[in-house]
C-alpha positions as protocol buffer text, in pm:
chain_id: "A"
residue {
  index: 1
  type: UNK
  ca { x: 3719 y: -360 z: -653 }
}
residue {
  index: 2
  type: UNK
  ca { x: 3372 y: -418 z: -808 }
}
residue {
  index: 3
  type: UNK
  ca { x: 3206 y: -169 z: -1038 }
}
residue {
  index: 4
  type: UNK
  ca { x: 2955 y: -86 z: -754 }
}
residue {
  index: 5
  type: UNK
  ca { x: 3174 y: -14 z: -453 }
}
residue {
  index: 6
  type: UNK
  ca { x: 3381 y: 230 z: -722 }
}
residue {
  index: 7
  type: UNK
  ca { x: 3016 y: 344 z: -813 }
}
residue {
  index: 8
  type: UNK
  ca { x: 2939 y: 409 z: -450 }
}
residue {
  index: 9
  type: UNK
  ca { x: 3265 y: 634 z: -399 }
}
residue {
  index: 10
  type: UNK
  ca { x: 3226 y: 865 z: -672 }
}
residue {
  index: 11
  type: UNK
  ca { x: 2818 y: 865 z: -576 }
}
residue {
  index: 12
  type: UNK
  ca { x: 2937 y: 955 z: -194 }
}
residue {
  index: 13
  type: UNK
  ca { x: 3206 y: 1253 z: -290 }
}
residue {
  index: 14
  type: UNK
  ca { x: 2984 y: 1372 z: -558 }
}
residue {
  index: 15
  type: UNK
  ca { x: 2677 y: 1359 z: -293 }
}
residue {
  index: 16
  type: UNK
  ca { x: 2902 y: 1547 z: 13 }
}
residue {
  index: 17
  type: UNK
  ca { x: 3021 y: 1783 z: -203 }
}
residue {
  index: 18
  type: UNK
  ca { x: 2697 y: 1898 z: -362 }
}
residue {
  index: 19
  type: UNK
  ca { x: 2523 y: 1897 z: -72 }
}
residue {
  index: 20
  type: UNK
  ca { x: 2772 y: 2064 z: 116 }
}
residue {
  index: 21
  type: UNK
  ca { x: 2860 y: 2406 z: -118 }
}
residue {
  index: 22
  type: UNK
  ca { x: 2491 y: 2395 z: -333 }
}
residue {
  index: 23
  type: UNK
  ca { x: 2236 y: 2256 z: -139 }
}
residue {
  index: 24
  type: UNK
  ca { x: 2017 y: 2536 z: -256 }
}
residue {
  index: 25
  type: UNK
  ca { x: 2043 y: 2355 z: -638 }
}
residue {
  index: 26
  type: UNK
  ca { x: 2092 y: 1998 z: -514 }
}
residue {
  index: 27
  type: UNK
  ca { x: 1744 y: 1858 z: -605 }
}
residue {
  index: 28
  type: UNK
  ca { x: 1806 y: 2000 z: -983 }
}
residue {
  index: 29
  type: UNK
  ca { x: 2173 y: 1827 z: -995 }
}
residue {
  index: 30
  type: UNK
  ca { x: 2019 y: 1488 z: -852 }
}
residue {
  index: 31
  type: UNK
  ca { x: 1752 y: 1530 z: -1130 }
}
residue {
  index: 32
  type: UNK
  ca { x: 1941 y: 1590 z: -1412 }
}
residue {
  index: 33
  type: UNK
  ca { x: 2184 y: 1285 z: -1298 }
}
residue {
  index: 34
  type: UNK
  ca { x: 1870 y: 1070 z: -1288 }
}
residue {
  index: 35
  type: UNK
  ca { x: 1810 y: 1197 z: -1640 }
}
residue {
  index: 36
  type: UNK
  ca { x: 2145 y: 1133 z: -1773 }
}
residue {
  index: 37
  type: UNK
  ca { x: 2106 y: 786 z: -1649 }
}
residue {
  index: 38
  type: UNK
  ca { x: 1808 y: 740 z: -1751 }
}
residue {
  index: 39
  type: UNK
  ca { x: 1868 y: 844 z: -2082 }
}
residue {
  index: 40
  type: UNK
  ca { x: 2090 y: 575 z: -2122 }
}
residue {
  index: 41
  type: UNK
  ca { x: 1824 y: 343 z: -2106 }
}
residue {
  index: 42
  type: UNK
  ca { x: 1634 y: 494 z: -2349 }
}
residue {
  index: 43
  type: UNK
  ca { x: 1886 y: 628 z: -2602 }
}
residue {
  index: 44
  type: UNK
  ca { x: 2127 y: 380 z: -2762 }
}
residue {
  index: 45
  type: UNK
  ca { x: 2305 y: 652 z: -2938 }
}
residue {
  index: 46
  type: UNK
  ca { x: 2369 y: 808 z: -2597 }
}
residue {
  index: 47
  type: UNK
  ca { x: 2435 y: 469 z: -2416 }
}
residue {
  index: 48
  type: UNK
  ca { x: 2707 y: 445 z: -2680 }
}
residue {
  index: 49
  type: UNK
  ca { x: 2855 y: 795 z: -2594 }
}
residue {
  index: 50
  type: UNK
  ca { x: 2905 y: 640 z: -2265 }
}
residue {
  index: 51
  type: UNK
  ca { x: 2974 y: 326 z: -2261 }
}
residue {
  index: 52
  type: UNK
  ca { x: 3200 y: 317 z: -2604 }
}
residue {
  index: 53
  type: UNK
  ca { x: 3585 y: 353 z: -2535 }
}
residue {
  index: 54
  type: UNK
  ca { x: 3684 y: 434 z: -2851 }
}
residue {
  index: 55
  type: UNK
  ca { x: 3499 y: 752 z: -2867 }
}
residue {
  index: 56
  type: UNK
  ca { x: 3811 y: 989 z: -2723 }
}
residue {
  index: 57
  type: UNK
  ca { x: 3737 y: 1180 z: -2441 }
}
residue {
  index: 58
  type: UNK
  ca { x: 3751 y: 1516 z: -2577 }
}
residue {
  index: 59
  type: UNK
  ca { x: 3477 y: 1418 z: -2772 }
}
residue {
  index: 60
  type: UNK
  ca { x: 3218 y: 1322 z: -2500 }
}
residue {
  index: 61
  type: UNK
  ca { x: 3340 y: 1645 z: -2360 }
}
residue {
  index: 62
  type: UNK
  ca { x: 3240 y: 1819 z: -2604 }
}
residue {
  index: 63
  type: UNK
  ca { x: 2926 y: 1650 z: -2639 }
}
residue {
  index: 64
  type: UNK
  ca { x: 2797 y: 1738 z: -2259 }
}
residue {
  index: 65
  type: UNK
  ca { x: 2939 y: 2092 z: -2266 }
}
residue {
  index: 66
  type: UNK
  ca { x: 2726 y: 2093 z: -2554 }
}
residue {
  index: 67
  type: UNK
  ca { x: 2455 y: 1968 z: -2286 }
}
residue {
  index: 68
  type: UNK
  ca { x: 2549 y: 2236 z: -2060 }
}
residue {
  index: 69
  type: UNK
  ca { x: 2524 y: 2553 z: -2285 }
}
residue {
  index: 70
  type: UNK
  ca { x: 2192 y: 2412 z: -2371 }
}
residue {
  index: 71
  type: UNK
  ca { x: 2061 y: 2458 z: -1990 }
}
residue {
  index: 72
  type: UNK
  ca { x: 2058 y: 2062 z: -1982 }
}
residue {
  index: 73
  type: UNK
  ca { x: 2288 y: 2021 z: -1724 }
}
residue {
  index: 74
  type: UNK
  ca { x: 2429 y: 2208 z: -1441 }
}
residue {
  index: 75
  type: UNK
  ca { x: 2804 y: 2351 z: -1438 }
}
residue {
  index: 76
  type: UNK
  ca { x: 2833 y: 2100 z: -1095 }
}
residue {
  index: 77
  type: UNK
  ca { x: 2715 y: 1831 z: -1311 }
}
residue {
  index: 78
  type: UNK
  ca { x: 2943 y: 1895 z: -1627 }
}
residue {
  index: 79
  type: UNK
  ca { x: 3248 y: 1915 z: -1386 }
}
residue {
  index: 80
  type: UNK
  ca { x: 3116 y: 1591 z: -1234 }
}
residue {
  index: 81
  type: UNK
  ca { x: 3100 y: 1426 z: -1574 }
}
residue {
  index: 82
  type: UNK
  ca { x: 3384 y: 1568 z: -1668 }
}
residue {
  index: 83
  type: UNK
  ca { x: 3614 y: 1401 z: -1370 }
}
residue {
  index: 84
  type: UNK
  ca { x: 3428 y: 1052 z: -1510 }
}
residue {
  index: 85
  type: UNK
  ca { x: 3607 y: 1130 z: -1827 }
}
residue {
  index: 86
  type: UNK
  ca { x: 3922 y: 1142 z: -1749 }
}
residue {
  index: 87
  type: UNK
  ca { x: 3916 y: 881 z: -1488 }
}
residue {
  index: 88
  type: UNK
  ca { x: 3731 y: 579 z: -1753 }
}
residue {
  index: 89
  type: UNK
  ca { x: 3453 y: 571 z: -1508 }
}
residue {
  index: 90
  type: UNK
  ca { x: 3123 y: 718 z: -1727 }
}
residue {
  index: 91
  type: UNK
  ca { x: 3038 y: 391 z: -1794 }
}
residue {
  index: 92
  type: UNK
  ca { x: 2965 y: 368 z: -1423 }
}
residue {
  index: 93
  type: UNK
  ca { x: 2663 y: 669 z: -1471 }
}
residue {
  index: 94
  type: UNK
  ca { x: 2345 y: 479 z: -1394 }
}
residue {
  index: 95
  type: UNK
  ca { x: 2517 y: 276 z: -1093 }
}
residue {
  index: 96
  type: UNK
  ca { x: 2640 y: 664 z: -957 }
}
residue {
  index: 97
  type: UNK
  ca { x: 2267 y: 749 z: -1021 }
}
residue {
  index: 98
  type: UNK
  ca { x: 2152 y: 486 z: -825 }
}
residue {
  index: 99
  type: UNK
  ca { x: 2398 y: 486 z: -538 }
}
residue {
  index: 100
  type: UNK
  ca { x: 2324 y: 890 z: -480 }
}
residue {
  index: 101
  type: UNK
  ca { x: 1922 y: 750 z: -484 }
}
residue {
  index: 102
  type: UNK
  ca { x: 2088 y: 586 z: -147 }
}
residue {
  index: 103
  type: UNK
  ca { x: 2213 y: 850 z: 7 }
}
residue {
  index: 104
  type: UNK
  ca { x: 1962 y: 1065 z: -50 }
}
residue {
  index: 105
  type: UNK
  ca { x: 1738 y: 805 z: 148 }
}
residue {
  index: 106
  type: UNK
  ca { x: 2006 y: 747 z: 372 }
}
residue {
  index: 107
  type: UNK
  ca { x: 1989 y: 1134 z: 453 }
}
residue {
  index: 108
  type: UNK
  ca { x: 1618 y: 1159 z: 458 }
}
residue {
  index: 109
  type: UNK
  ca { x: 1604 y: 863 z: 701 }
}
residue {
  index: 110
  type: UNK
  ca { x: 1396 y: 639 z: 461 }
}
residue {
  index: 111
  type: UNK
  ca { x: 1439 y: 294 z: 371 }
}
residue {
  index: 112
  type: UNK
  ca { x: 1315 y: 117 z: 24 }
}
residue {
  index: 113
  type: UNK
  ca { x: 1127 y: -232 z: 111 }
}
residue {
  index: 114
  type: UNK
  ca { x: 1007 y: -462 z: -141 }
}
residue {
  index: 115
  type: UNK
  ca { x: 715 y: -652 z: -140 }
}
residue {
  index: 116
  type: UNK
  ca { x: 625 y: -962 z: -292 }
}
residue {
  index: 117
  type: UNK
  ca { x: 258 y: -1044 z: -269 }
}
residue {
  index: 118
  type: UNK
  ca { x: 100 y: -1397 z: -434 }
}
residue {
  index: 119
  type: UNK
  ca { x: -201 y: -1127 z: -586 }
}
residue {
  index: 120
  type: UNK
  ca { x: -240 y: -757 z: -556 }
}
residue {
  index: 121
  type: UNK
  ca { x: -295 y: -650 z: -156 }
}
residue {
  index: 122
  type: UNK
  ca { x: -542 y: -418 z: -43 }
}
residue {
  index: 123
  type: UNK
  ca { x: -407 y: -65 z: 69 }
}
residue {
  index: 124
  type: UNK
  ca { x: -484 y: -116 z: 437 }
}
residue {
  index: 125
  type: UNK
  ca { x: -254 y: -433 z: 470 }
}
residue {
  index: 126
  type: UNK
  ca { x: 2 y: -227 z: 286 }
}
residue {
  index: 127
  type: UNK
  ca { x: -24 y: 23 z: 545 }
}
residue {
  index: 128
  type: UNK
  ca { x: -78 y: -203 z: 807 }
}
residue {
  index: 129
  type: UNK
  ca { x: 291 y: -344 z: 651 }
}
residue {
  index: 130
  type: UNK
  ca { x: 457 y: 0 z: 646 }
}
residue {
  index: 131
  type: UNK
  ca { x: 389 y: 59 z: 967 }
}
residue {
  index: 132
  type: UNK
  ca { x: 522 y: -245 z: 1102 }
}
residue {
  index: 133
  type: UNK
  ca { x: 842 y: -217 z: 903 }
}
residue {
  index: 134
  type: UNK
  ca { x: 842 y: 122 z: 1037 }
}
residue {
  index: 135
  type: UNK
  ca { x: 845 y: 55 z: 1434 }
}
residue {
  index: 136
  type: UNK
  ca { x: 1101 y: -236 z: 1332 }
}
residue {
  index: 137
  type: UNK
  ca { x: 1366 y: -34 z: 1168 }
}
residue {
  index: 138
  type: UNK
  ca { x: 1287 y: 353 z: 1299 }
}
residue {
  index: 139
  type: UNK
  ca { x: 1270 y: 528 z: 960 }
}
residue {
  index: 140
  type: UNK
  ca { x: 1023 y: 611 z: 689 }
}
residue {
  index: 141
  type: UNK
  ca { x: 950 y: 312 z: 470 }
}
residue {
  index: 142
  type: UNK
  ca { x: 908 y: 326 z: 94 }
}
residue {
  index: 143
  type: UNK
  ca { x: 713 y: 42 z: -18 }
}
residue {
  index: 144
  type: UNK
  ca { x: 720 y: -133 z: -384 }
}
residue {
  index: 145
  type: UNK
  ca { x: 499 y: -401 z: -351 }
}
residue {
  index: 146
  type: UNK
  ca { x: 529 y: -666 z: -627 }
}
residue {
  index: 147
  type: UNK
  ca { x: 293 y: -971 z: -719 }
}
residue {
  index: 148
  type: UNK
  ca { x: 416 y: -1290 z: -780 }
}
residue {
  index: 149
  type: UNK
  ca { x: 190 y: -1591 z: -797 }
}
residue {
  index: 150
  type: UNK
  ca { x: 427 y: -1847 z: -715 }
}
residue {
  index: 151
  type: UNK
  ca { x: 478 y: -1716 z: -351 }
}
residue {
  index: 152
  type: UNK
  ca { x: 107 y: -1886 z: -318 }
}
residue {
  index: 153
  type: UNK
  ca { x: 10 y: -1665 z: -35 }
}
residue {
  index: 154
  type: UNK
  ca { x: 197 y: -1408 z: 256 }
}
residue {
  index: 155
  type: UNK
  ca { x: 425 y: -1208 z: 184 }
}
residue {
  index: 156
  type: UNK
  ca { x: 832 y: -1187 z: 158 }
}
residue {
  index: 157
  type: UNK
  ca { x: 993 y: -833 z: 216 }
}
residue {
  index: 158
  type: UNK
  ca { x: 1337 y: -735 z: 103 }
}
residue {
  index: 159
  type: UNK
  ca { x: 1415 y: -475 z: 321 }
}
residue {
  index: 160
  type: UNK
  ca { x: 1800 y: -357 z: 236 }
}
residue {
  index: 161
  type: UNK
  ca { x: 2031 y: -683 z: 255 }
}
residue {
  index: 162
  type: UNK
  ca { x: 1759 y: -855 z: 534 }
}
residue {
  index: 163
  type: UNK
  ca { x: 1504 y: -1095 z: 339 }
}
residue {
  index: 164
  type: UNK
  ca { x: 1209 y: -1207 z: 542 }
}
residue {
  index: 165
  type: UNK
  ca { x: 1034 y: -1418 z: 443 }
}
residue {
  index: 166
  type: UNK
  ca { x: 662 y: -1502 z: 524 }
}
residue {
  index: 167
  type: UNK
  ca { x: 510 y: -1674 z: 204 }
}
residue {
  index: 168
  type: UNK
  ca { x: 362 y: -2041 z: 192 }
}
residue {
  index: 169
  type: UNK
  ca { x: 567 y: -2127 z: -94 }
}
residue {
  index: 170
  type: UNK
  ca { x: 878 y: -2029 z: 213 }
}
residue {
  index: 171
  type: UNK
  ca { x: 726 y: -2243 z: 427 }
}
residue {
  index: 172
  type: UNK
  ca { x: 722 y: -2507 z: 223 }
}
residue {
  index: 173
  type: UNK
  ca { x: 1056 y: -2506 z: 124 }
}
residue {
  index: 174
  type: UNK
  ca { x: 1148 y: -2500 z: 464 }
}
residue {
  index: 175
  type: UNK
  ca { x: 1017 y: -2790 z: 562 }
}
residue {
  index: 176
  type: UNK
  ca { x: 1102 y: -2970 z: 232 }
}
residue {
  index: 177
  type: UNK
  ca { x: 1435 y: -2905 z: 349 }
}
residue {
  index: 178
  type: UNK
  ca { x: 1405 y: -3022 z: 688 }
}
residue {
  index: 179
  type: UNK
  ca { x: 1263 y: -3333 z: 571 }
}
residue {
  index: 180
  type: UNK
  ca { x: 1578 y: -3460 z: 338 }
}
């Protein structure tokens, strides 16, 4: 099983139950996990906490209950962290992170779509894309828009696992395609 499904398990029990029995506190738990994980990024001494197996567990327990009598981290968290301990599966913290992100879309009905643009669009086309995007799917669009000179012109949208693809440089390898 890959590192992300496993990711997506432990994001989707962690997400039912919190939102379930402290939905009152969820938005604080999701923002301290985002922290955590972000944290990693930024910290190497931290990213070694969690990602180093020879650091025994009681030690990286004691290192976030340190976190949590500190008002760092929730008690839902630290139990959360704690069950990552003892299963080997902290190293999985920012893919958690950003499978909750998911769900928390899922349940607000939105949808992340990326743009790629050949140079910066204006604000109305990026409207003018939302909106499209958001009669074609039924939910609220989130749009990163990216630039990317070698798409030459259009645009290509990633919207979830669909790719479509409206860029010159698309259309050209299309047809360069259909020509050999």
């Amino acid at each position: 099983m890959s590192n992300n499904t496993i990711a997506r398990r432990y994001a989707g029990a962690f997400f039912s139950l919190i939102n379930a029995n402290h939905a009152a506190s969820a938005a604080k738990i999701w923002e301290e996990l985002s922290a955590l994980a972000s944290l990693c990024d930024t910290s190497s001494d931290f990213a070694n906490v969690v990602k180093n197996p020879t650091i025994s567990h009681e030690e990286k327990l004691a290192i976030f209950s340190a976190l949590k009598k500190s008002g760092k981290i929730s008690d839902e968290l630290y139990k959360f962290i704690a069950v990552l301990i003892e299963k080997k599966r902290l190293i999985l913290l920012a893919d958690i992170d950003k499978s909750v992100k998911q769900f928390i879309m899922e349940a607000e009905n939105k949808l992340e779509a990326e743009a790629v643009f050949a140079e910066a669009a204006s604000d109305t086309v990026k409207k003018e894309l939302v909106k499209r995007l958001e009669h074609l799917t039924g939910k609220t669009i989130v749009l990163k828009d990216k630039i990317d000179p070698s798409v030459i012109g259009g645009v290509r949208v990633k919207l979830g696992s669909r790719l479509y693809d409206a860029t010159i440089k698309g259309q050209l390898d299309k047809l360069k395609a259909s020509l050999m």
